[in-house]
C-alpha positions as CSV (number, residue, x, y, z in Angstrom):
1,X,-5.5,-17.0,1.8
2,X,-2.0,-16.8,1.4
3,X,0.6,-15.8,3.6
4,X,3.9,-14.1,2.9
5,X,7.0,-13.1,5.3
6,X,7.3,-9.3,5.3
7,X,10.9,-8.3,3.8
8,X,13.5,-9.7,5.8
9,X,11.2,-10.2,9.2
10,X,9.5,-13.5,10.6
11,X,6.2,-11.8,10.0
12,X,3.7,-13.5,7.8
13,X,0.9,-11.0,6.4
14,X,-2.0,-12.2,4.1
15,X,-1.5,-11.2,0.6
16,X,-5.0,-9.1,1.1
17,X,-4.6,-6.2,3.9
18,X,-7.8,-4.2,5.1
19,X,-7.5,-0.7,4.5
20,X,-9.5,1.7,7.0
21,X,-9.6,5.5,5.3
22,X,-13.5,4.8,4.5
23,X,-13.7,4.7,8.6
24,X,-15.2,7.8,9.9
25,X,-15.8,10.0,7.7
26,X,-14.1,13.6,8.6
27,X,-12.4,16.4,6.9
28,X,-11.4,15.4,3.3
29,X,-11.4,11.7,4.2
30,X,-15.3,12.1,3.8
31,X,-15.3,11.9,0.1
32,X,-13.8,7.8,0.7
33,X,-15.8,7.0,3.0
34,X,-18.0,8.1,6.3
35,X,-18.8,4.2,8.1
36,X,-19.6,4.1,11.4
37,X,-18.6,1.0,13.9
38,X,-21.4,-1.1,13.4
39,X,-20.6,-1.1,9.6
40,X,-17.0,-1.2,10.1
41,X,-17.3,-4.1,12.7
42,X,-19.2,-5.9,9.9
43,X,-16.6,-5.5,7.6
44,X,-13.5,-6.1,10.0
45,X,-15.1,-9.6,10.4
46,X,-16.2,-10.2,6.9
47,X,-12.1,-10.1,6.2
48,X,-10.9,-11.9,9.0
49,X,-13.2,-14.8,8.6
50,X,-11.8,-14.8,4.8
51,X,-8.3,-14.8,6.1
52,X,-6.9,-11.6,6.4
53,X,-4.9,-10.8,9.4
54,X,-3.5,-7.6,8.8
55,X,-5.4,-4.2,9.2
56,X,-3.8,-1.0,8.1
57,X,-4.8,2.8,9.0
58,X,-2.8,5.9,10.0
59,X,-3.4,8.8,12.3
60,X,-4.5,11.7,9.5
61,X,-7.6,9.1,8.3
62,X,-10.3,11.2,9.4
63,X,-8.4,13.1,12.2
64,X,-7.5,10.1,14.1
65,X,-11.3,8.4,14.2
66,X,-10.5,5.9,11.9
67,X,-7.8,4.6,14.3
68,X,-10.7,5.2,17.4
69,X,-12.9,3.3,15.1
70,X,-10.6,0.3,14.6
71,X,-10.0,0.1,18.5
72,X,-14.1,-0.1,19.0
73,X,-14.0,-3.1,16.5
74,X,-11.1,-5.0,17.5
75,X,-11.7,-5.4,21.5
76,X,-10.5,-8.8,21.9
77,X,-10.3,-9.8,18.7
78,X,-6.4,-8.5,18.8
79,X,-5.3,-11.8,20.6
80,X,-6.5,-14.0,17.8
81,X,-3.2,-13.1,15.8
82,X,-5.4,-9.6,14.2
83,X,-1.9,-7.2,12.9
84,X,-2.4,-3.8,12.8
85,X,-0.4,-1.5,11.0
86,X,-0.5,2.5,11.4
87,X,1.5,5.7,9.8
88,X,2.3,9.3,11.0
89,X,3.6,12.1,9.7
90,X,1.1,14.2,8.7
91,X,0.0,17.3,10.1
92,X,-2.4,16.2,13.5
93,X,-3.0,20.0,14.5
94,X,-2.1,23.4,14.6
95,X,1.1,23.6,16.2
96,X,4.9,23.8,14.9
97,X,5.6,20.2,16.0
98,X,2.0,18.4,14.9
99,X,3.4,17.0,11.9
100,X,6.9,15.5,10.5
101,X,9.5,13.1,11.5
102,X,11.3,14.5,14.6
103,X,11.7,12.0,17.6
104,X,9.1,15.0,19.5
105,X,6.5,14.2,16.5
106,X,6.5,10.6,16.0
107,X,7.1,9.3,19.7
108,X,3.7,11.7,20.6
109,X,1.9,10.1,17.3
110,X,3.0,7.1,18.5
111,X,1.4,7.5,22.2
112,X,-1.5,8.8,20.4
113,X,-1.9,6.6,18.2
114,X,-2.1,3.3,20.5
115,X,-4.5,5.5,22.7
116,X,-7.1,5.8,20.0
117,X,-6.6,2.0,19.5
118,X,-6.9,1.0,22.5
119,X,-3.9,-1.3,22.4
120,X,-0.2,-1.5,24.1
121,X,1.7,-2.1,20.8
122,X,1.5,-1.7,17.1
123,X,2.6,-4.3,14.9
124,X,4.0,-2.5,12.1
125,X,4.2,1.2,12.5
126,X,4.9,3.4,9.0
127,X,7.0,6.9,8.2
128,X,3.5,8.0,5.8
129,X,5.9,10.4,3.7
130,X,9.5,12.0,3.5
131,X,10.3,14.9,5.6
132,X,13.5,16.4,4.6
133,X,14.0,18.8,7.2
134,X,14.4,16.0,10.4
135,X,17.7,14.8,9.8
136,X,17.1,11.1,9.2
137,X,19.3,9.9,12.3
138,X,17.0,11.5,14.7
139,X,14.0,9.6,12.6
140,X,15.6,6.4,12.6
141,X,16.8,6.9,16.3
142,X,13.2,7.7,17.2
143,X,11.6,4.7,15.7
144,X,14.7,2.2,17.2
145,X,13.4,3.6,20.8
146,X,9.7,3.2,20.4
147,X,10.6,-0.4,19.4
148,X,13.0,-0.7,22.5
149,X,10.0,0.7,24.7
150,X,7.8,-2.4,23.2
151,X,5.3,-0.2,21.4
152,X,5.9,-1.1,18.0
153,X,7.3,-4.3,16.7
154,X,8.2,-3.6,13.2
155,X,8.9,-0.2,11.4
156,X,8.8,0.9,7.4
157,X,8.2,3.4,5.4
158,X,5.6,5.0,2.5
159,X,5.7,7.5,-0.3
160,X,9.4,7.7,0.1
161,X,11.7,7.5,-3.6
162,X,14.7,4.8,-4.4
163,X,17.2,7.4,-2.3
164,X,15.4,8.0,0.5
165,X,15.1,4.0,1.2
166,X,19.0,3.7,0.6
167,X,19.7,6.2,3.0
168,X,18.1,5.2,6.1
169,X,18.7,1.5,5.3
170,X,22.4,2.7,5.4
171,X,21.9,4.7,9.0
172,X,20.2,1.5,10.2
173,X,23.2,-0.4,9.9
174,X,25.5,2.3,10.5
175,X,23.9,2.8,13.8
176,X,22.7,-0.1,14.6
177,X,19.2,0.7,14.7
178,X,16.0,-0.6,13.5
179,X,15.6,-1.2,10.2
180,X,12.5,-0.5,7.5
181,X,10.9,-4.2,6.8
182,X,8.7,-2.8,4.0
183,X,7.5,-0.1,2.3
184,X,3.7,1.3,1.0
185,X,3.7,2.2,-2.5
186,X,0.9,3.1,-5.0
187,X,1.5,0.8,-7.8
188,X,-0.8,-0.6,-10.0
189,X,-1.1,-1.9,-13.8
190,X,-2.1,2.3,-14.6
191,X,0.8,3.8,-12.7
192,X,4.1,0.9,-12.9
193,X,6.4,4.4,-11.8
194,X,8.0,1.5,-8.8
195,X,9.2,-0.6,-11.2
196,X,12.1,2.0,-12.1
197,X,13.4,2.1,-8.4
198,X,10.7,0.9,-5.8
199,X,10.3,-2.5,-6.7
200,X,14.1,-2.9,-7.7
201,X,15.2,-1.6,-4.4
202,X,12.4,-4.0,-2.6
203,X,13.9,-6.7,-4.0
204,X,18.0,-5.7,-3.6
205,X,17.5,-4.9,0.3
206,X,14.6,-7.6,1.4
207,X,11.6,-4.8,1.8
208,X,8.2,-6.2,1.9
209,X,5.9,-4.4,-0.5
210,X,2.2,-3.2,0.8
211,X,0.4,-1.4,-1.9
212,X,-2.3,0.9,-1.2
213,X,-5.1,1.8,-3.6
214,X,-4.2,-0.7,-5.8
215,X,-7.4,-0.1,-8.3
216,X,-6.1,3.4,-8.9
217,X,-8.6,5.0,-7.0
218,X,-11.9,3.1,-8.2
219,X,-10.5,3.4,-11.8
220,X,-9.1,-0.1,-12.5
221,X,-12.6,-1.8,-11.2
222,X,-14.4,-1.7,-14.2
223,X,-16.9,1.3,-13.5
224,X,-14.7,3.4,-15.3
225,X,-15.0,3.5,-19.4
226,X,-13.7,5.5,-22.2
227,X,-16.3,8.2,-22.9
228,X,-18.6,8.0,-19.8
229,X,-19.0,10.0,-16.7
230,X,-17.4,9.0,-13.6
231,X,-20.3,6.6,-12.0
232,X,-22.4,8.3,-9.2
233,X,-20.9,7.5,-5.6
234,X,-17.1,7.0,-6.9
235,X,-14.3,9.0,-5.8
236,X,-13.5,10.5,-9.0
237,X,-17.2,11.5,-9.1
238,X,-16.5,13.4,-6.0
239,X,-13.7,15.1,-7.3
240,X,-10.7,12.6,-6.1
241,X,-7.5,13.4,-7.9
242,X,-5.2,10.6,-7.5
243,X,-3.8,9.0,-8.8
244,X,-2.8,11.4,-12.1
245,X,-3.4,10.5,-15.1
246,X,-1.0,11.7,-17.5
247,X,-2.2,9.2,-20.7
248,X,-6.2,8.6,-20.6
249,X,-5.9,6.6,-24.0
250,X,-3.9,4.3,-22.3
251,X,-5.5,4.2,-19.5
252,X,-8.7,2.8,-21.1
253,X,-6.6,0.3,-23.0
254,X,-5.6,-0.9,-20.2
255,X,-9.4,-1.0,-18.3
256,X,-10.9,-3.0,-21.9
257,X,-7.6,-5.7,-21.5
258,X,-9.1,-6.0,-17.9
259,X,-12.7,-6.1,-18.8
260,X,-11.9,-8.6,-21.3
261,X,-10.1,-10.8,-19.5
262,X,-11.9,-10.5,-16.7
263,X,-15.1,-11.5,-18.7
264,X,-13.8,-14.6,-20.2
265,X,-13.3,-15.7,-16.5
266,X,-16.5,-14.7,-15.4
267,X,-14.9,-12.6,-12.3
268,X,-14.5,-8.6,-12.3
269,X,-12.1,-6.7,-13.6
270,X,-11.6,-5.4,-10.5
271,X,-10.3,-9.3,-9.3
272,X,-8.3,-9.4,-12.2
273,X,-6.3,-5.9,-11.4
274,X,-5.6,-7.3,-7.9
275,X,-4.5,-11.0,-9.1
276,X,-2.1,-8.9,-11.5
277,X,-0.9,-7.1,-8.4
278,X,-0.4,-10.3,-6.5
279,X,1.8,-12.5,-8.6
280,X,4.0,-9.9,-9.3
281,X,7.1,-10.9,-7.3
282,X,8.1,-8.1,-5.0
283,X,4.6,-7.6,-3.8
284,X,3.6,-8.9,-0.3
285,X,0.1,-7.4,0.2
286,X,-2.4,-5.3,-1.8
287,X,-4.3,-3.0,0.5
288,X,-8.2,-3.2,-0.2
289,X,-10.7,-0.9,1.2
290,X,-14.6,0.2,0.5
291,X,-18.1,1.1,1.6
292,X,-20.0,-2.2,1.0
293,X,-19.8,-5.9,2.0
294,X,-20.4,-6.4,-1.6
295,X,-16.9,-4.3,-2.5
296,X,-14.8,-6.4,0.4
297,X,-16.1,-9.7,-0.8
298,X,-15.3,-8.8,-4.6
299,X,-12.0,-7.7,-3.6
300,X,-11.0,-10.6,-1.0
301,X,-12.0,-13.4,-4.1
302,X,-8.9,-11.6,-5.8
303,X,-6.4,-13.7,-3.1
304,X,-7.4,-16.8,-5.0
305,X,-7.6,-16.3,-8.7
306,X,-4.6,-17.2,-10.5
307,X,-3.8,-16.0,-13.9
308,X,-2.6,-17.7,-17.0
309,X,0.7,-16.6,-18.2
310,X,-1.0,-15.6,-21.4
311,X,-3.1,-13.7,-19.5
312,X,-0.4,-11.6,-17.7
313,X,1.6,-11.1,-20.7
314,X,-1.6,-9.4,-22.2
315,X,-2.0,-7.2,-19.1
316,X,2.2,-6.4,-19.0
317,X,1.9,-5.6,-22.9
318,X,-0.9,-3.0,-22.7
319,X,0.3,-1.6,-19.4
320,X,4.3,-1.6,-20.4
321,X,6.2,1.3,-18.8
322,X,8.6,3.8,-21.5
323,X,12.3,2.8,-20.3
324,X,13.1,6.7,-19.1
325,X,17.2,7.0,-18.6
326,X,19.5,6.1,-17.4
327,X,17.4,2.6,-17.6
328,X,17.3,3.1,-21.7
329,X,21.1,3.4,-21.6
330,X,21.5,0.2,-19.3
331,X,19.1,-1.8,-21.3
332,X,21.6,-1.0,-24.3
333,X,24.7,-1.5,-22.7
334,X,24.6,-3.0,-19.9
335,X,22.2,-6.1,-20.3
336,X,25.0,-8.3,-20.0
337,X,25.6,-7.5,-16.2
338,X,22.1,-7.3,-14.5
339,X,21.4,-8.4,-11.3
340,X,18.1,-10.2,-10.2
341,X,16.6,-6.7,-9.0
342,X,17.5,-4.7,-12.6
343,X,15.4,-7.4,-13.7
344,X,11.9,-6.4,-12.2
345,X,12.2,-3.2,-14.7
346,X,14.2,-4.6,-18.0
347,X,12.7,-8.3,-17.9
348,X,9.8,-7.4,-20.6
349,X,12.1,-4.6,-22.4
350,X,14.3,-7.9,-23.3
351,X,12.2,-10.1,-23.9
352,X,10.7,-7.7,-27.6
């Protein structure tokens, strides 16, 4: 297993997180996943034995049992260098302050949060999506106390766009406060949307990148094929919907490249969608999660295959994001002045 520092921190993460929403089962998280502690305990120490020292939840999985869950398996095992890493925002009851980004919403999560986990800090705590009613000073300010109280160590953010990132990266230093460290993003080789803004940004500021559901929901594994029924016991069979899919054709181009490759390797496509993910350069960690042993172990074997370079370009070709403005217009006229970040979007646009 590899280890990478996380943005601009000290923190080294394992390029293979363990994500936790098929942990308990409740409300709409039922349709991931419904496992129990014995199950999950199994599976906790099925990834820490193969390296992995970062687990990631959040308070909505399951209506806080996932993170109860995750405090029943850990015990102990929390000294042995085990990083946990949770997100709030979402709604966690009835009332007019159970969701959001105010200092009153996240400092209770927060509490909350460590409660269920039985713990007295969390390593790397997460904004799970924009709220633009809290002014963002009040959010940042909230976060900078809870690490001044010593119950979180690191803060970032999820879900949020290229702006939002700029702008509290810019009250951090006006303020002096804590800064984000890294951000969650769905990317994978069906949905490259971070590459316009995301990824670049990443890169320009020194954000770590954790990506969650990076096999597009069960699609990118391989069970998925053009012209057949979503596979009994899959999300999509249960009536998932993300992520969107706004071009199926290409979708399943992309699913054969995989299969193909993955084929000739004698390793799952599933492997081969997370290698991709992996060796792209402003990723840290790709977020697995699942039901089975079978499904961790599949997934963990990603952290050590390395693709060829023909065998990336293949994957880049068929999955190739359309250059939407004003990137088209900079690609044209302003390719003589690109930085290292305008790169991570125009790099395979220059190279046809």
């Amino acid at each position: 297993m590899e280890y990478r520092l996380l943005g601009r921190s000290g923190l080294k993460i394992s390029t293979v997180t363990m994500g936790t929403m098929t942990f308990g089962g409740k409300g709409w998280a039922k349709m991931v996943g419904d496992l129990g502690v014995s199950e999950a305990r199994r599976l906790v120490d099925l990834c820490l034995d193969a390296g992995v020292n970062l687990i990631d939840t959040a308070d909505v999985y399951s209506a806080g049992v996932s993170e109860e869950i995750l405090g029943e398996v850990l015990g102990g095992k929390r000294k042995n260098g085990v990083l946990i890493a949770t997100k709030a925002r979402f709604p966690m009851g009835d009332g007019p302050n159970d969701a959001g980004s105010s200092r009153q919403h996240l400092i209770a999560a927060c509490e909350a949060s460590l409660k269920r986990m039985k713990t007295d800090v969390i390593d790397l705590y997460q904004l799970h999506e924009w709220d633009g009613q809290t002014p963002l000073e009040e959010t940042m300010e909230a976060l900078d106390t809870l690490v001044h109280q010593g119950k979180v160590r690191y803060v970032g953010c999820s879900n949020f766009s290229g702006w939002h990132i700029m702008k509290a990266l810019g009250i951090s230093e006006r303020d002096k406060r804590q800064r984000f460290v890294s951000q969650q993003i769905h990317y994978t080789l069906e949905a490259r949307d971070a590459e316009y803004e995301l990824l670049p940004v990443s890169i320009d500021q020194g954000l770590g990148v954790l990506v969650w559901s990076p096999l597009a929901g069960g699609l990118l594994s391989g069970k998925h094929r053009r012209n057949q029924a979503a596979p009994e016991g899959t999300r999509q069979f249960a009536g998932w919907t993300e992520p969107p899919i706004r071009d199926e054709n290409r979708l399943w181009n992309i699913v054969e490249t995989l299969v193909a490759i993955a084929e000739s390797r004698s390793v799952s496509a599933a492997q081969v969608a997370l290698a991709w993910l992996i060796g792209r350069k402003a990723v840290t960690s790709v977020i697995i999660g699942g039901r089975t042993e079978a499904q961790f172990k599949d997934n963990l074997a990603a952290a050590e295959l390395k693709l060829t370079e023909e065998e990336r370009r293949r994957l880049d070709d068929v999955s190739l994001p359309p250059v939407i403005y004003p990137y088209w217009h900079q690609l044209n006229t302003a390719s003589d002045r690109l930085s290292e970040a305008d790169m991570e979007l125009f790099a395979p646009h220059l190279k046809k």
